[in-house]
DRENTORKOL-3810 file (N, C-alpha, C; in nm, 4 decimals):
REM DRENTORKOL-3810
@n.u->1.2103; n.v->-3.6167; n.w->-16.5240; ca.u->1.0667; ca.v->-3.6330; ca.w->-16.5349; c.u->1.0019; c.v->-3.5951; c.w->-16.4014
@n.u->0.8910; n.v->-3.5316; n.w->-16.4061; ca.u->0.7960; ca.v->-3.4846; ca.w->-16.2885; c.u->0.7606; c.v->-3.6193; c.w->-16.2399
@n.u->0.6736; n.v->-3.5927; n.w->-16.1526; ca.u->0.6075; ca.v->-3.6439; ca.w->-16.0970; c.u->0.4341; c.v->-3.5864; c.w->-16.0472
@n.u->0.3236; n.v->-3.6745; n.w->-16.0937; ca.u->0.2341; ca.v->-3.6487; ca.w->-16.0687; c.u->0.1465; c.v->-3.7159; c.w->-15.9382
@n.u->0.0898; n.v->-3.6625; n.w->-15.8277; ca.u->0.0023; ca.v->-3.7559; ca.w->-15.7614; c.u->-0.1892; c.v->-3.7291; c.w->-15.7580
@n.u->-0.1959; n.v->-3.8226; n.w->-15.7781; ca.u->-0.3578; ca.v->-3.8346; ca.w->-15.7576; c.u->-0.4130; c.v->-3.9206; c.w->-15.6343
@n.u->-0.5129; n.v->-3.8668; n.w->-15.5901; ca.u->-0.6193; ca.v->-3.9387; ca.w->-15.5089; c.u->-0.7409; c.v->-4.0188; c.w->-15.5358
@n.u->-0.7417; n.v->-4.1290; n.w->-15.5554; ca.u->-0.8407; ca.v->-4.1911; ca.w->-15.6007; c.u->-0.9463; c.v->-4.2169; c.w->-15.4535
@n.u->-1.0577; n.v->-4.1570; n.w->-15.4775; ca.u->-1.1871; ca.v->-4.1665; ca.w->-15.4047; c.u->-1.2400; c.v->-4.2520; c.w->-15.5171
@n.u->-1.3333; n.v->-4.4040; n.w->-15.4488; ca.u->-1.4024; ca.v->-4.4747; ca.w->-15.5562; c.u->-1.5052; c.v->-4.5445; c.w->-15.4456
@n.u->-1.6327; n.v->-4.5969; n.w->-15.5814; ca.u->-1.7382; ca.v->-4.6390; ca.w->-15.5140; c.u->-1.7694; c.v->-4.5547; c.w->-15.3529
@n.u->-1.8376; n.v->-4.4249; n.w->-15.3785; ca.u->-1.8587; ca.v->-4.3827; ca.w->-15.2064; c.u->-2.0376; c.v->-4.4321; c.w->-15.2143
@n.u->-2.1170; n.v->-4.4236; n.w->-15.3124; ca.u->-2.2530; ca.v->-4.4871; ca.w->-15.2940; c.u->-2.2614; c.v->-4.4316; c.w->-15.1430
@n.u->-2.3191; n.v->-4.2954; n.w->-15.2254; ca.u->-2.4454; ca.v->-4.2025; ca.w->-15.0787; c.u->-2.5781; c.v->-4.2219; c.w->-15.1260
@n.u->-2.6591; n.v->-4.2543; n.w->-15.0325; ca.u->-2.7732; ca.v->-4.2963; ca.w->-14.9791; c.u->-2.8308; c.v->-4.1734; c.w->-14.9735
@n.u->-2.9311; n.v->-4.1889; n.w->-14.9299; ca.u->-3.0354; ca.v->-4.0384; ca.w->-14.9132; c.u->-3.0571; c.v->-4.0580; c.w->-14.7626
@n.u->-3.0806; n.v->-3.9642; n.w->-14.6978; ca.u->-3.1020; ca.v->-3.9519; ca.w->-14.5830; c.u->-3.1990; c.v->-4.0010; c.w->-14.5131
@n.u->-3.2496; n.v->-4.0334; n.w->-14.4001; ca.u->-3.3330; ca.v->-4.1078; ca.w->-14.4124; c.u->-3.3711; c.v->-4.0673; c.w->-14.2269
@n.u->-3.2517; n.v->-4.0905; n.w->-14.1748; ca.u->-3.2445; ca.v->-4.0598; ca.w->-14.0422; c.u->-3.1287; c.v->-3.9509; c.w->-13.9718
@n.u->-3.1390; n.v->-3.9122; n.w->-13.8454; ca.u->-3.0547; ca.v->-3.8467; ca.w->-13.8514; c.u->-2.9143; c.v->-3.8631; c.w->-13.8055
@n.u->-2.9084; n.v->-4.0269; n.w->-13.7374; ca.u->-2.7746; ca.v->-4.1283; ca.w->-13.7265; c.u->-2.7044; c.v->-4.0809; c.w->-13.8865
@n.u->-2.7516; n.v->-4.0955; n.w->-13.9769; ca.u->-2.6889; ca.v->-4.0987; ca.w->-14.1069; c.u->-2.5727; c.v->-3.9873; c.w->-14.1230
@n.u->-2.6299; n.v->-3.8789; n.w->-14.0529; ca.u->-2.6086; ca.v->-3.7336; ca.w->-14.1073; c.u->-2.5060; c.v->-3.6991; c.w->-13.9731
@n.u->-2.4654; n.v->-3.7612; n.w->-13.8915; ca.u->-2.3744; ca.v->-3.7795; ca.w->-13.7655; c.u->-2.2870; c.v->-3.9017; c.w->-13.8419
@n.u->-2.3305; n.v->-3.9974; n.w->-13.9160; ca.u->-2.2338; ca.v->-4.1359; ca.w->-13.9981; c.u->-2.1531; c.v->-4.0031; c.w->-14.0925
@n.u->-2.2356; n.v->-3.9255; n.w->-14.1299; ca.u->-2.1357; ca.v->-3.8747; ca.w->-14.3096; c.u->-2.0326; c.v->-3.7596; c.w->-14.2749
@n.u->-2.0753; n.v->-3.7244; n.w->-14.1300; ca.u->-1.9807; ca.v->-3.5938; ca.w->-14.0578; c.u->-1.8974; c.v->-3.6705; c.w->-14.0076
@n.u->-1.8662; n.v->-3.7785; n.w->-13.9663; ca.u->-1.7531; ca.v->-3.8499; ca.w->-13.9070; c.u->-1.6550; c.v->-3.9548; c.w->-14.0461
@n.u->-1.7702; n.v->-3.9512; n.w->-14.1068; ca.u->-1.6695; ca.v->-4.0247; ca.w->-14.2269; c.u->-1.5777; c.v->-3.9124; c.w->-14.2312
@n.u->-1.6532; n.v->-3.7942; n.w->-14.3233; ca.u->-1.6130; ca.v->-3.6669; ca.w->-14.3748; c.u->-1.4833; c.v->-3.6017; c.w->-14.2886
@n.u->-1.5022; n.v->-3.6601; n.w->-14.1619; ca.u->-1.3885; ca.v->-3.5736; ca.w->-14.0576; c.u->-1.2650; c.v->-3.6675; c.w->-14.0630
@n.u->-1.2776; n.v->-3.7899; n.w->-14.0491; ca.u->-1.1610; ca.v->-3.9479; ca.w->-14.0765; c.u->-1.1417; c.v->-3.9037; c.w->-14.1907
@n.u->-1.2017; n.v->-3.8479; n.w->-14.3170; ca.u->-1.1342; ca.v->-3.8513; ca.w->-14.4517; c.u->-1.0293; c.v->-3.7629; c.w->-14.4826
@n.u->-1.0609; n.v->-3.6460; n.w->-14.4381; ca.u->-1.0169; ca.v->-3.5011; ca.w->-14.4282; c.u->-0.8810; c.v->-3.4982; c.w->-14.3304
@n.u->-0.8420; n.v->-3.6225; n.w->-14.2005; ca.u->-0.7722; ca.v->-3.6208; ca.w->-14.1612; c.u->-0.6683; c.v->-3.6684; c.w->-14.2222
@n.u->-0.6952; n.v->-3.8027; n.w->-14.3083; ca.u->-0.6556; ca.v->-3.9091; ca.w->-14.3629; c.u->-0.5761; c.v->-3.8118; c.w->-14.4521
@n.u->-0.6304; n.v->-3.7326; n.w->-14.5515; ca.u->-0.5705; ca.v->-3.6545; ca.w->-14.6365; c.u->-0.4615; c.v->-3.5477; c.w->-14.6308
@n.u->-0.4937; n.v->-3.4797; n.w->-14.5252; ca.u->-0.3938; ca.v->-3.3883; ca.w->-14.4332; c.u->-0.2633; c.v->-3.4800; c.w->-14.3832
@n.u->-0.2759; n.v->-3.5825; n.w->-14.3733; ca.u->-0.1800; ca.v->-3.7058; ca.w->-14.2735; c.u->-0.0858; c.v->-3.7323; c.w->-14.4243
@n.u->-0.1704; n.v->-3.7745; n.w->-14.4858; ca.u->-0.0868; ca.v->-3.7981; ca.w->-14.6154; c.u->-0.0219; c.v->-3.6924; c.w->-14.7084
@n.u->-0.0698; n.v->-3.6001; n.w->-14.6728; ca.u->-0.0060; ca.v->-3.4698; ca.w->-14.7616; c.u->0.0667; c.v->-3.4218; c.w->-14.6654
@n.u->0.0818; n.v->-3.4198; n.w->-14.5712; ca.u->0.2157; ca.v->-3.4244; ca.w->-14.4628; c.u->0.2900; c.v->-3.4456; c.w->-14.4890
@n.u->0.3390; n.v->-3.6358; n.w->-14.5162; ca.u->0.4115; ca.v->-3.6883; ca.w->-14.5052; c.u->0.4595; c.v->-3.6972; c.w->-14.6952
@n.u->0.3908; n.v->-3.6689; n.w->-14.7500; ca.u->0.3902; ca.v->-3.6873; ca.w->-14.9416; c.u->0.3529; c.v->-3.5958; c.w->-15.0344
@n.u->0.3158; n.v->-3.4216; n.w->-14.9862; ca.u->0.2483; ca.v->-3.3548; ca.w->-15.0256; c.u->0.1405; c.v->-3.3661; c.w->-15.0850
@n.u->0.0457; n.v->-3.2536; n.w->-15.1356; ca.u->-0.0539; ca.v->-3.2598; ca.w->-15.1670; c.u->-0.0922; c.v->-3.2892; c.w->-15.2646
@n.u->-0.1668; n.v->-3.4102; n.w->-15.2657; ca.u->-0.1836; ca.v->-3.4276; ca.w->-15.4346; c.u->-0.2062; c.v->-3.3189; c.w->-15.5487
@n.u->-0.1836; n.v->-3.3700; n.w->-15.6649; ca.u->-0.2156; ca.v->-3.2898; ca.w->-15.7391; c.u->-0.3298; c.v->-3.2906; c.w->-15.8121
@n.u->-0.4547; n.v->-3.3906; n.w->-15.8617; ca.u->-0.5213; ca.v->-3.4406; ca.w->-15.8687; c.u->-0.6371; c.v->-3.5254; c.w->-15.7759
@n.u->-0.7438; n.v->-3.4889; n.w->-15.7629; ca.u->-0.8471; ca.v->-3.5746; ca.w->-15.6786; c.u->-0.9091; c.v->-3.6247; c.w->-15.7572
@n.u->-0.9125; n.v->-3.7576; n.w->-15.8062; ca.u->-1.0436; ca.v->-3.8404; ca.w->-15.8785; c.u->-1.1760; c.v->-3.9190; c.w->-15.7916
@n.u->-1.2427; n.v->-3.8964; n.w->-15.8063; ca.u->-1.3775; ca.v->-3.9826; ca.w->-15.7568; c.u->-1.4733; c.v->-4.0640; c.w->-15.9005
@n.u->-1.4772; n.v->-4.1438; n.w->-15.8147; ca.u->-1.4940; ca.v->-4.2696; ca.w->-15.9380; c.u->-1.5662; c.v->-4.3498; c.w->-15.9273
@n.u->-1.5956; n.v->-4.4334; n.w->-16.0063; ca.u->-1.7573; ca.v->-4.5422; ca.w->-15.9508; c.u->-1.8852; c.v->-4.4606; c.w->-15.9074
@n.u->-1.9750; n.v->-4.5985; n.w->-15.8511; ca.u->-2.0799; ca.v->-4.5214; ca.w->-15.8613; c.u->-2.0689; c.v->-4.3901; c.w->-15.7286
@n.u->-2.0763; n.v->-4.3143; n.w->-15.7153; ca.u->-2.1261; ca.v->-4.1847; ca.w->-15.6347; c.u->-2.2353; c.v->-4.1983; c.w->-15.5452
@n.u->-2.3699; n.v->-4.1854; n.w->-15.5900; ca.u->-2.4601; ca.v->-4.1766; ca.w->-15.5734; c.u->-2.5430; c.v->-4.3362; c.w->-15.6023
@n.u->-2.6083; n.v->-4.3882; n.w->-15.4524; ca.u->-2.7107; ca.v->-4.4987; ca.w->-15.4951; c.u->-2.7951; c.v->-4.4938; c.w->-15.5444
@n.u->-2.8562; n.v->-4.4414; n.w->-15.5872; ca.u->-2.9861; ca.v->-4.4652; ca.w->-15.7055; c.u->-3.0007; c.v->-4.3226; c.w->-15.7834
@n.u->-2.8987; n.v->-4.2308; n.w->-15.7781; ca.u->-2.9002; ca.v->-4.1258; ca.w->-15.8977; c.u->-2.9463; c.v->-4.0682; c.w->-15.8351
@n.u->-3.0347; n.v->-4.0501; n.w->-15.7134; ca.u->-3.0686; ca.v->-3.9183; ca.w->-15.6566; c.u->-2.9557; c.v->-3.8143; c.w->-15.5544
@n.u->-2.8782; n.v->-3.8562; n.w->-15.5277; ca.u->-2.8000; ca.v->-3.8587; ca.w->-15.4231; c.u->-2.6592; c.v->-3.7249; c.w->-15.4607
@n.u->-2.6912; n.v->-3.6885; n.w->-15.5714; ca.u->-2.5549; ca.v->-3.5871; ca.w->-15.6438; c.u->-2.5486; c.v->-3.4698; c.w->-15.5350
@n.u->-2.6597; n.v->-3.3924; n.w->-15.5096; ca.u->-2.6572; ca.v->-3.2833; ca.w->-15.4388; c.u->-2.5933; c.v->-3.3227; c.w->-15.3301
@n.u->-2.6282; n.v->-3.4102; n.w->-15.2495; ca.u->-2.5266; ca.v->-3.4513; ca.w->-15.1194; c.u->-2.4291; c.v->-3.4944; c.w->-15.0893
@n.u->-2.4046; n.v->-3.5620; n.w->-15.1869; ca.u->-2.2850; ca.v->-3.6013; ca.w->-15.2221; c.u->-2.1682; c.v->-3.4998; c.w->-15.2765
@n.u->-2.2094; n.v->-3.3605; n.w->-15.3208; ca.u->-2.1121; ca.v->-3.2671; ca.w->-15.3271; c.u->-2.1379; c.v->-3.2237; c.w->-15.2523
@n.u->-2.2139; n.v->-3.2025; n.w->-15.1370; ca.u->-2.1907; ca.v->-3.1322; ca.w->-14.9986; c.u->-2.1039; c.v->-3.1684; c.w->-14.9116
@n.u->-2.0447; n.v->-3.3171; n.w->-14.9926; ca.u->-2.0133; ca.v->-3.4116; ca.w->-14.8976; c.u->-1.8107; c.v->-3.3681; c.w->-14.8911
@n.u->-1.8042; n.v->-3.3274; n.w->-15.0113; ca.u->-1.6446; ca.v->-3.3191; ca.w->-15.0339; c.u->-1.6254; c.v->-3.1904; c.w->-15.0147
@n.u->-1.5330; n.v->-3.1114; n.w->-14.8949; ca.u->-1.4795; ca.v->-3.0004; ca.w->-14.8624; c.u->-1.4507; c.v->-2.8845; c.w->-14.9741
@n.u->-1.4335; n.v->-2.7782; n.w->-14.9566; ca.u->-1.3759; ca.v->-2.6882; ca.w->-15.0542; c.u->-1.2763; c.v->-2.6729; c.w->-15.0964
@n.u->-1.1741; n.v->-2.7179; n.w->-15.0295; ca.u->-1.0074; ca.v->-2.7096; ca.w->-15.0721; c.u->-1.0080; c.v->-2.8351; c.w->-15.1738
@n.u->-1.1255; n.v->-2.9054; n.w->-15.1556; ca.u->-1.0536; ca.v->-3.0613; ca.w->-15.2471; c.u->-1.1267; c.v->-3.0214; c.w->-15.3833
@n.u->-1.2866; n.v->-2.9423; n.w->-15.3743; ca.u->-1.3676; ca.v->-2.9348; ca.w->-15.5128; c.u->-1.2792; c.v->-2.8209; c.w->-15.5711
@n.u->-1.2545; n.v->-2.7292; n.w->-15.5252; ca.u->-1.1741; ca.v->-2.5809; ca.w->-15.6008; c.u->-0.9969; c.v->-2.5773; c.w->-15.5784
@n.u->-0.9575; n.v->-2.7179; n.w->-15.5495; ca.u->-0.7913; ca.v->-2.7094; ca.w->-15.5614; c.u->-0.7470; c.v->-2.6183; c.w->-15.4463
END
């Protein structure tokens, strides 16, 4: 039997921008996440699956930035 791995991303609830601390907060998340992932696909390869889950977006406006928010290797495999 194979083996499958997934990444569960859940509850990220992005905010709308507001200031520009925020937008220096979502480039340093974004850079800790991206490491985090590389570190683990190091040591476990690369998942095969990325799920994101829960709410996304805080009040439904927030979709557009919130896919700005996840790299290209993770949205297009």
């Amino acid at each position: 039997m194979s083996e499958i791995s997934i990444l569960h991303l859940s509850d990220i609830h992005f905010k709308a921008k507001k200031y520009e601390d925020s937008t220096t907060f979502r480039e340093d998340v974004q850079r800790k996440m991206i490491e985090t992932i590389k570190t683990y696909s190091t040591k476990h390869g690369i998942p095969h699956f990325v799920a994101v889950t829960g709410d996304i977006a805080f009040s439904g406006k927030e979709y557009d930035e919130a896919a700005a928010f996840f790299p290209e290797p993770i949205k297009s495999g």
